[in-house]
C-alpha positions as CSV (number, residue, x, y, z in Angstrom):
1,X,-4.5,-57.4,-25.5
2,X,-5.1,-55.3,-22.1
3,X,-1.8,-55.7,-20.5
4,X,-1.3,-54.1,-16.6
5,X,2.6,-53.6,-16.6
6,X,3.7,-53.6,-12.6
7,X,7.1,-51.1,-12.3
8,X,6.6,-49.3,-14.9
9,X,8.8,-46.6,-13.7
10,X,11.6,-49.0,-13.6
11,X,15.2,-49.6,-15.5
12,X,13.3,-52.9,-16.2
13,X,9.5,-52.3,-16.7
14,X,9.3,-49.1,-18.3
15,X,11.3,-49.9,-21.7
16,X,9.0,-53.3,-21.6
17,X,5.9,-51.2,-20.8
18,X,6.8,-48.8,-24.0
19,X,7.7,-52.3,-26.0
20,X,4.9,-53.8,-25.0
21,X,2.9,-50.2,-26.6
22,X,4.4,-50.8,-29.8
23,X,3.6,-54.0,-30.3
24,X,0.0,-53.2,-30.2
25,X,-0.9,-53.9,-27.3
26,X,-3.3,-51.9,-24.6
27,X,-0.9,-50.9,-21.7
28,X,-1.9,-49.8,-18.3
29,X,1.1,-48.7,-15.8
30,X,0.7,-49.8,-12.2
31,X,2.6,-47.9,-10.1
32,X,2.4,-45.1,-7.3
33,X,2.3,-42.1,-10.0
34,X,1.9,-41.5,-13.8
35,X,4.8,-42.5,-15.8
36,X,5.9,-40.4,-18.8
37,X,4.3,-43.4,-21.3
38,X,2.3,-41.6,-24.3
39,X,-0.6,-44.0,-25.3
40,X,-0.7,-45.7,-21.4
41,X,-3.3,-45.6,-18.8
42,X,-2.4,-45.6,-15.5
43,X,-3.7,-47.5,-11.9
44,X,-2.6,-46.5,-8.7
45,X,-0.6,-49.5,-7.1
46,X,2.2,-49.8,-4.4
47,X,4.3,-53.2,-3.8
48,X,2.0,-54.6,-1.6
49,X,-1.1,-53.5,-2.7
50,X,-4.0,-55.5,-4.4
51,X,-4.5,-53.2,-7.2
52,X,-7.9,-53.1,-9.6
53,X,-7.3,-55.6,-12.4
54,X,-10.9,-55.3,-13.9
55,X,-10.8,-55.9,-17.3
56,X,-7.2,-56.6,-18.0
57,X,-6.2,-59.7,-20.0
58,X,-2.8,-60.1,-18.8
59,X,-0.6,-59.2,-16.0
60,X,3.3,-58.7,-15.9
61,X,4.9,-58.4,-12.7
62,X,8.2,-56.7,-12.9
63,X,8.0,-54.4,-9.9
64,X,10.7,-55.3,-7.2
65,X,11.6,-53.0,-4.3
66,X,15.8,-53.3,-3.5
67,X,18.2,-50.9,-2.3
68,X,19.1,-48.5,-5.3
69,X,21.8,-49.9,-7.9
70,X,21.5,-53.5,-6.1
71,X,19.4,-56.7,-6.7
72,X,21.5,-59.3,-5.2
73,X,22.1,-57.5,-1.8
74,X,18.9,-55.2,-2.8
75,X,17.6,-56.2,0.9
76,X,20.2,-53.9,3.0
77,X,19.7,-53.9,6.3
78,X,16.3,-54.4,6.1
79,X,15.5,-58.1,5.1
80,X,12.1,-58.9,6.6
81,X,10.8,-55.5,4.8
82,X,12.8,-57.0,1.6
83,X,10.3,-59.9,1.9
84,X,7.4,-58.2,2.9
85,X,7.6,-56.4,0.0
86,X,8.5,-58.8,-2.7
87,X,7.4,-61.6,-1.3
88,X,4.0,-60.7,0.3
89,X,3.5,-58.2,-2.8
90,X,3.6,-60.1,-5.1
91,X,2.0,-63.3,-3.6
92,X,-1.0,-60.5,-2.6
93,X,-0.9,-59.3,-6.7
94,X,-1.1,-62.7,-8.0
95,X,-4.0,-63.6,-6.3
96,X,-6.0,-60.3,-6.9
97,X,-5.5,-61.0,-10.2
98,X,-7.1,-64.4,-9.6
99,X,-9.7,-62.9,-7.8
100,X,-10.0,-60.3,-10.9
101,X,-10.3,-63.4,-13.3
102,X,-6.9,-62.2,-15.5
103,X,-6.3,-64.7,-18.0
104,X,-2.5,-64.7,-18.1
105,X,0.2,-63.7,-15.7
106,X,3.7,-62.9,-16.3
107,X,6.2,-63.0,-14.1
108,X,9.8,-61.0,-14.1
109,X,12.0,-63.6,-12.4
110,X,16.0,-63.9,-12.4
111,X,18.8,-66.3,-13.1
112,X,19.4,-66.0,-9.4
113,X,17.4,-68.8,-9.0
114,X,19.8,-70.7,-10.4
115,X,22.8,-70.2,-7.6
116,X,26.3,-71.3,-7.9
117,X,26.6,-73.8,-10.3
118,X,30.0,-76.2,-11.4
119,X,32.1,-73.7,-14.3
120,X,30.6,-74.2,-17.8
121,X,27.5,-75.6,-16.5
122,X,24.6,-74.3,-18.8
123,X,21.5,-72.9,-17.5
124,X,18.5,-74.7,-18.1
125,X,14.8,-74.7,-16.7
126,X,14.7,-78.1,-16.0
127,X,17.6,-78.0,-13.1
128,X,17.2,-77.9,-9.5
129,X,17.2,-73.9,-8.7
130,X,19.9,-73.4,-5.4
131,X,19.9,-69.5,-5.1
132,X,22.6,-68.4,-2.3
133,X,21.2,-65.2,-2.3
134,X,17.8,-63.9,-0.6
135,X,16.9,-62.0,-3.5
136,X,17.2,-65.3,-5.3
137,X,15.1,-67.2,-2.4
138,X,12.4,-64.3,-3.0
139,X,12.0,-65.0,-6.9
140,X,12.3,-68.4,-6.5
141,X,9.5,-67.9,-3.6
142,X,7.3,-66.1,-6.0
143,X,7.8,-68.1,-9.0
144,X,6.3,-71.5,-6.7
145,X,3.6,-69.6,-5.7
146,X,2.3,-69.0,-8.8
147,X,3.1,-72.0,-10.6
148,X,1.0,-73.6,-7.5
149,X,-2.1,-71.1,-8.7
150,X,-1.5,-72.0,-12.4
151,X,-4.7,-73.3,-12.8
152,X,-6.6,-70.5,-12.3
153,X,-5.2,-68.9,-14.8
154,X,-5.1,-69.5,-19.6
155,X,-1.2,-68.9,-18.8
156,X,1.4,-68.3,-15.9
157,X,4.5,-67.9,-16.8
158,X,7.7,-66.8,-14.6
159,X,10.9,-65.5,-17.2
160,X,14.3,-65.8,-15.5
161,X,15.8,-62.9,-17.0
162,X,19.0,-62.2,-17.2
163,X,21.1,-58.6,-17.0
164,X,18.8,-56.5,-19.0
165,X,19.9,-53.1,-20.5
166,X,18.2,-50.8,-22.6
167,X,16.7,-47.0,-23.1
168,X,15.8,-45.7,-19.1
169,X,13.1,-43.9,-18.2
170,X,13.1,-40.5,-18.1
171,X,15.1,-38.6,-16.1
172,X,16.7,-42.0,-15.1
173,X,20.4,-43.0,-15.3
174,X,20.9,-46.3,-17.7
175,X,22.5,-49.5,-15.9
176,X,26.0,-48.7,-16.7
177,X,26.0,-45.2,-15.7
178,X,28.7,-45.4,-12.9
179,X,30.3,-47.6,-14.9
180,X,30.9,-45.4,-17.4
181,X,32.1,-42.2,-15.2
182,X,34.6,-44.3,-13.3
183,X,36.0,-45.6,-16.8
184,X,35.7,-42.2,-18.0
185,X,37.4,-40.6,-15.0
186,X,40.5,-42.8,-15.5
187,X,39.8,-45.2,-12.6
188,X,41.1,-48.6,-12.4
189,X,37.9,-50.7,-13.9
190,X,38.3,-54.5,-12.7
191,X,37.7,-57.1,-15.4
192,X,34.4,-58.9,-15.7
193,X,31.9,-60.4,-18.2
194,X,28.2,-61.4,-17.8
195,X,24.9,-62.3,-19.6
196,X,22.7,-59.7,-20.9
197,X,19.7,-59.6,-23.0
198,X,17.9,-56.0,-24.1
199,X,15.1,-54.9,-22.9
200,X,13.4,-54.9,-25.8
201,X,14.3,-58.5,-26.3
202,X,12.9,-59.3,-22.8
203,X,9.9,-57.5,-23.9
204,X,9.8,-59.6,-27.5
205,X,9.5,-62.9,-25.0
206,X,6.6,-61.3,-23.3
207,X,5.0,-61.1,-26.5
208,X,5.8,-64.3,-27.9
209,X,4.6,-66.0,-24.7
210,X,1.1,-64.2,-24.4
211,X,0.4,-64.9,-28.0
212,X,1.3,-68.4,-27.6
213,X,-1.0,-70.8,-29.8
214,X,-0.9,-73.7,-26.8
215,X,-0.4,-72.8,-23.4
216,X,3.2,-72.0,-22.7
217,X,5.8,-73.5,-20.0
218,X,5.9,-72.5,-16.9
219,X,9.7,-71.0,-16.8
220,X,11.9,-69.6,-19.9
221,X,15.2,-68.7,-20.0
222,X,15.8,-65.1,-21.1
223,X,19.0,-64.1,-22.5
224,X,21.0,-63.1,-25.4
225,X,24.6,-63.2,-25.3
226,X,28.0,-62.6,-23.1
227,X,28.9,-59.9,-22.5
228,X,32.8,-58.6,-21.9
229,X,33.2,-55.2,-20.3
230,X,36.4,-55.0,-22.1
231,X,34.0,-54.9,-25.4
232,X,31.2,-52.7,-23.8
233,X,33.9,-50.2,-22.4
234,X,36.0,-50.1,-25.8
235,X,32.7,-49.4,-28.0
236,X,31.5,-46.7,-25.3
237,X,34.8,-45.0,-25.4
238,X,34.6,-45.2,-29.2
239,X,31.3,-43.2,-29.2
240,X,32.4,-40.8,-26.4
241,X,35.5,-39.9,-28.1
242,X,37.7,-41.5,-25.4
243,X,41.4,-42.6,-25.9
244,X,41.3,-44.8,-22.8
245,X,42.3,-48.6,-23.1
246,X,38.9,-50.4,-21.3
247,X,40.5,-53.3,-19.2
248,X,41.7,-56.4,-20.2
249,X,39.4,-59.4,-21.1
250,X,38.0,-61.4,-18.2
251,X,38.2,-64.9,-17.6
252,X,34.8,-66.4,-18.9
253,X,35.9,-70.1,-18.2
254,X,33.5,-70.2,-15.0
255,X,30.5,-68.2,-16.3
256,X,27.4,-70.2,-16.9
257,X,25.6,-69.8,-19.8
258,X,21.7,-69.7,-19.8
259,X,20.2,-72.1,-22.1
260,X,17.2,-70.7,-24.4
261,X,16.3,-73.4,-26.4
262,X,12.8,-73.8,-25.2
263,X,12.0,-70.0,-25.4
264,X,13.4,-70.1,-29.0
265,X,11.4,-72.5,-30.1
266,X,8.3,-69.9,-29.5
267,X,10.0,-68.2,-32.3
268,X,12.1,-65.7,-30.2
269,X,15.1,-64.4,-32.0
270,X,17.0,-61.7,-30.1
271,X,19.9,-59.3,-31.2
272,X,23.3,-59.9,-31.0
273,X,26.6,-58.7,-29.7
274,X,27.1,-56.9,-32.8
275,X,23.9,-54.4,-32.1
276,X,25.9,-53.1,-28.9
277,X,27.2,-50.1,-30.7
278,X,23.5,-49.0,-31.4
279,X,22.3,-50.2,-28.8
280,X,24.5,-47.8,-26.9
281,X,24.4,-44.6,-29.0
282,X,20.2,-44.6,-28.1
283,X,20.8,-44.8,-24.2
284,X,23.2,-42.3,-24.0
């Protein structure tokens, strides 16, 4: 399949661009410059922009502009260009590739959507999304307006992803960078535990929904597991060499689980906990 990969030179898009590669598939990058991605054309394309889609079978939208290290927050000071940006761009993208004729679109959402939620309460696609948060408000924003095109399109699908992690692109600090130096520097490292899924898994749910026999939902869940930082900072200071204690466990009784049965049942299987130590050795 011809796949056009929006952010591409992103934490997020560029491992799923490369996974996307090696699962066969015909990648072009659409972003400002070239990305270091052997095997992957490349379209000139800015947030915004309505890019050429000719002869691409499916679109994936992960691009997002934010301030640097920040999604929630990610708008700054600057909120109206926060929506211009994400909003606008990507409401401007999904309709070129209407206008294009694109069979399938992809969309990167976020759990944001979801906003504060009772403790416990598990994640599902079926709930009434409540984000608290504009970045939230902007995915959720995008995510209607393409559902509202869906019928213009084989497929369109939104993913609300999760924390993803993985391999970043060149010359590009991995997610838990900081993190890492603080610990490493002996600095006081508050407690905390979240859901993640791995890049490559996020990719793997790309995959399975494009190849979908019947056309797929409209939202999936994408996640893999809970993860402590007491268990990500102890296995990092394992492979570093580090006699440092990583804080104490956190208190997961309030964190809300994402639900994944329905993305699952498109055959998705992603790694678990136990991979973290790998997972780890190949992004630092």
């Amino acid at each position: 399949m011809r796949v056009a990969v929006t952010g591409a030179s992103g934490l997020v898009g560029h491992p799923v661009a490369a996974g996307l590669l090696r699962r066969g598939h015909e990648v072009t990058t659409l972003c400002r410059a070239p990305v270091p991605l052997p095997g992957a054309g490349h379209r000139a394309y800015t947030l915004g922009d309505r890019p050429d889609l000719s002869g691409i079978d499916a679109l994936v939208h992960a691009a997002f502009s934010h301030v640097p290290g920040k999604y929630r927050g990610g708008e700054g000071d600057d909120p109206q260009g926060f929506l211009r940006s994400n909003l606008d761009g990507s409401l401007a993208l999904f309709d070129a590739a209407r206008q294009a004729s694109v069979p399938h679109v992809v969309f990167l959402s976020s759990r944001a959507v979801y906003g504060p939620n009772p403790p416990g309460t598990s994640l599902h696609e079926e709930m009434t999304p409540r984000p608290d948060t504009l970045y939230g408000e902007v995915k959720l924003a995008a995510e209607e307006a393409l559902a509202a095109m869906a019928a213009d399109f084989e497929s369109a699908v939104s993913l609300r992803a999760t924390g993803v992690y993985g391999p970043p692109p060149p010359a590009r600090a991995h997610k838990w960078a900081d993190l890492f130096k603080a610990f490493a520097r002996g600095d006081e490292v508050a407690p905390r535990a979240g859901t993640e899924v791995h890049a490559d898994d996020l990719c793997a749910a790309i995959d399975r929904v494009l190849g979908a026999r019947d056309r797929p939902a409209p939202l999936y869940n994408v996640s893999a597991y809970v993860l402590d930082r007491h268990d990500l900072l102890a296995c990092y200071a394992r492979i570093a060499g580090l006699s440092i204690a990583p804080p104490p466990r956190a208190d997961t009784t309030s964190l809300n689980a994402m639900s994944t049965q329905r993305l699952r049942q498109l055959g998705w299987q992603p790694r678990g906990a136990e991979t973290l130590k790998r997972d780890l050795r190949a992004m630092l």
